[in-house]
Backbone as numpy.savetxt, mean C-alpha at the origin, in Angstrom:
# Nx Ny Nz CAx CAy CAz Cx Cy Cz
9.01 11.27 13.83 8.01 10.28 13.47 8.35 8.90 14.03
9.23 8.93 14.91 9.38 7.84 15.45 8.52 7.32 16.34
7.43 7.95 17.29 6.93 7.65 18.37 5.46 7.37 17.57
5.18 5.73 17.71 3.77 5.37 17.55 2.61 5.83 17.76
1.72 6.64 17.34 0.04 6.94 18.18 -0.69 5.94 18.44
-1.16 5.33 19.49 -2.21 4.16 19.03 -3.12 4.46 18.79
-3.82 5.83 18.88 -5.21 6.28 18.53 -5.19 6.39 16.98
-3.97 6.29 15.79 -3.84 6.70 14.79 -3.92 5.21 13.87
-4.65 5.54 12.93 -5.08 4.10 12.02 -4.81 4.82 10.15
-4.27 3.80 9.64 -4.46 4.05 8.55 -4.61 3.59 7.33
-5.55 4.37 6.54 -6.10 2.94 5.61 -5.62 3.24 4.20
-5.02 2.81 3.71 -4.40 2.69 2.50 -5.01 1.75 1.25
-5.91 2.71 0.57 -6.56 2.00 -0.36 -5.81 1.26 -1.75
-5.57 -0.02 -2.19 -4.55 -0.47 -2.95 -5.43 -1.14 -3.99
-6.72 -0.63 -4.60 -7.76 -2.01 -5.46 -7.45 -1.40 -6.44
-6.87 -0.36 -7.10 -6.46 -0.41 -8.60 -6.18 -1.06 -9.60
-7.20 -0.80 -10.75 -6.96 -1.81 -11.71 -5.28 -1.47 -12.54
-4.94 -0.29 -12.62 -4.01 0.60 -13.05 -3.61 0.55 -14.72
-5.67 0.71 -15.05 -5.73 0.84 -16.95 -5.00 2.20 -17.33
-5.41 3.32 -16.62 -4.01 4.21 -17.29 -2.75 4.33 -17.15
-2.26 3.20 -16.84 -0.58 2.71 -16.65 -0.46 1.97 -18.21
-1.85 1.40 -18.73 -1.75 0.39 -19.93 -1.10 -0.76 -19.62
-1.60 -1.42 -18.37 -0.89 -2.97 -17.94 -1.58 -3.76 -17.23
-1.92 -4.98 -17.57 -2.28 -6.04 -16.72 -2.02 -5.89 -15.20
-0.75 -5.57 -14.82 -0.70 -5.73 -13.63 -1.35 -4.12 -12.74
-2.08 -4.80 -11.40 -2.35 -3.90 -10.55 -1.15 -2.45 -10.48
-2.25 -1.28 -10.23 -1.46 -0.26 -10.27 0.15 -0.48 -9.01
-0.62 -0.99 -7.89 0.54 -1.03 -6.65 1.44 -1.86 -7.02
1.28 -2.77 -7.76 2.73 -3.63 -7.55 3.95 -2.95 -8.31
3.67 -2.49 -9.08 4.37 -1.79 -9.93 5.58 -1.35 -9.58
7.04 -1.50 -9.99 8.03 -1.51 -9.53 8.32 0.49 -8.89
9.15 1.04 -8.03 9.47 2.01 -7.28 10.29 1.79 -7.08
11.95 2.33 -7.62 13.32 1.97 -7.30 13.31 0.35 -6.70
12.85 -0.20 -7.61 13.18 -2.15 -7.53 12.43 -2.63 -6.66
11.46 -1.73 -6.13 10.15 -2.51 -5.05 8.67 -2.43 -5.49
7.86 -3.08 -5.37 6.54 -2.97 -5.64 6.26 -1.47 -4.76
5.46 -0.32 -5.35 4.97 0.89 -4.60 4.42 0.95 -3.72
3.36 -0.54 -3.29 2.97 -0.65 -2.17 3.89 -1.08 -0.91
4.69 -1.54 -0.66 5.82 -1.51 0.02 6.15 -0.55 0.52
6.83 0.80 -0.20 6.63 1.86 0.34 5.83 2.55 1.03
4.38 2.30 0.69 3.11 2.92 1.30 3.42 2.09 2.62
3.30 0.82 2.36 2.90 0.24 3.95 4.02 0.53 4.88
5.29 0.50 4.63 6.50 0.76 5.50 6.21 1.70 6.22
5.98 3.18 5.24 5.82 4.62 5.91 4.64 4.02 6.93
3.52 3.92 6.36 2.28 3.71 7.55 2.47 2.80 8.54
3.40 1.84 8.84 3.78 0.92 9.68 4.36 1.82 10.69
5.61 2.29 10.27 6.12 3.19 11.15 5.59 4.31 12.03
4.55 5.18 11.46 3.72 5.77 11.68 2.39 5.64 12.69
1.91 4.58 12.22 0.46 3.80 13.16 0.92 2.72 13.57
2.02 1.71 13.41 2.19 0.30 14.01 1.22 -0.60 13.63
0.49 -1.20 14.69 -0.34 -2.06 13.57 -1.53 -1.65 13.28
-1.97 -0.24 13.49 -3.14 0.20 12.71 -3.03 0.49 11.76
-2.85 -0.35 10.65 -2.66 -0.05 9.34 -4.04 -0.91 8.75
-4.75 -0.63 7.61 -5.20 -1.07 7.10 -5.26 -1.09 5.50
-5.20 -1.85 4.89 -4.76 -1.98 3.51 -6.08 -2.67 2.69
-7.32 -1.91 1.84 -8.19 -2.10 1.03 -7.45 -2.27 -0.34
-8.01 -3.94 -0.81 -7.30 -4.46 -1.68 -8.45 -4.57 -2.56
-8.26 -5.25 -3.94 -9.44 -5.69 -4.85 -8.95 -6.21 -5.84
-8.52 -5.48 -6.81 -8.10 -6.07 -8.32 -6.51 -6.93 -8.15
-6.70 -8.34 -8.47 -5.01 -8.79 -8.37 -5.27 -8.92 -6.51
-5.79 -8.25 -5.87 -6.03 -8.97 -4.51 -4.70 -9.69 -3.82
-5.37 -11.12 -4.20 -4.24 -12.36 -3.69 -2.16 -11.80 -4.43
-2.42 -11.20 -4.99 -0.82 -10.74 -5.22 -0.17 -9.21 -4.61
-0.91 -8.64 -4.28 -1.14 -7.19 -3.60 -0.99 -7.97 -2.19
């Protein structure tokens, strides 16, 4: 998985309110061995597509 596709895009939807977590905060930020979960998502897909990544945000937005 090292070798980039440029034909490859990926969109990573992150607008969760994350009410069945029972918390104010957005489902993604949410800690994953001491990192917000979205972190993880985008790393893998970075590596993967380079900069065809796309990340659909909504709830909490500006902190996502």
């Amino acid at each position: 998985m090292n070798q980039k596709t440029e034909s490859l895009v990926i969109v990573i939807l992150a607008a969760g309110k994350g009410t069945r977590m029972r918390s104010d905060k957005a489902k993604v930020l949410h800690s994953v061995c001491g990192r917000p979960m979205i972190l993880h998502v985008v790393e893998t897909a970075v590596e993967m597509a380079g900069k065809g990544v796309v990340v659909v945000i909504g709830h909490q937005g500006d902190k996502v």
